[in-house]
C-alpha positions, 0 to 999 in steps of 0.5 A: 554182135548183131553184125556178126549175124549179118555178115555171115547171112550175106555171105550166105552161111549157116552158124554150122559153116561158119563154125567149122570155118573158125573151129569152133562149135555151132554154139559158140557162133549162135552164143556171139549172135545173141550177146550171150558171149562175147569173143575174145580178142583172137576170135574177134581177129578171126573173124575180122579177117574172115569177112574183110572187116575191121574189129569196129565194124564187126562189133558195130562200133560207129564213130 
């Protein structure tokens, strides 16, 4: 999820914040950020709505 890294850096916030924002542990974002886990389909809406973004946009679907 690439574009997670992406977002969260133009908002300019470390994995450290954006966990604490979603309660979730550092790791868990650093984990979304290198494919080593995938988040399910509540933290996927989590995070959507967190940066104002569709689900697609957030995994970098391109239609």
């Amino acid at each position: 999820m690439t574009n997670l890294r992406e977002l969260r850096e133009k908002h300019c916030l470390t994995q450290q914040m954006l966990a604490n924002r979603l309660d979730v542990a550092k790791a868990t974002i650093g984990a979304y950020e290198r494919g080593v886990n995938f988040p399910g389909r509540e933290m996927l809406i989590k995070l959507a709505d967190y940066f104002k973004v569709s689900i697609d946009e957030l995994i970098g679907r391109e239609m």
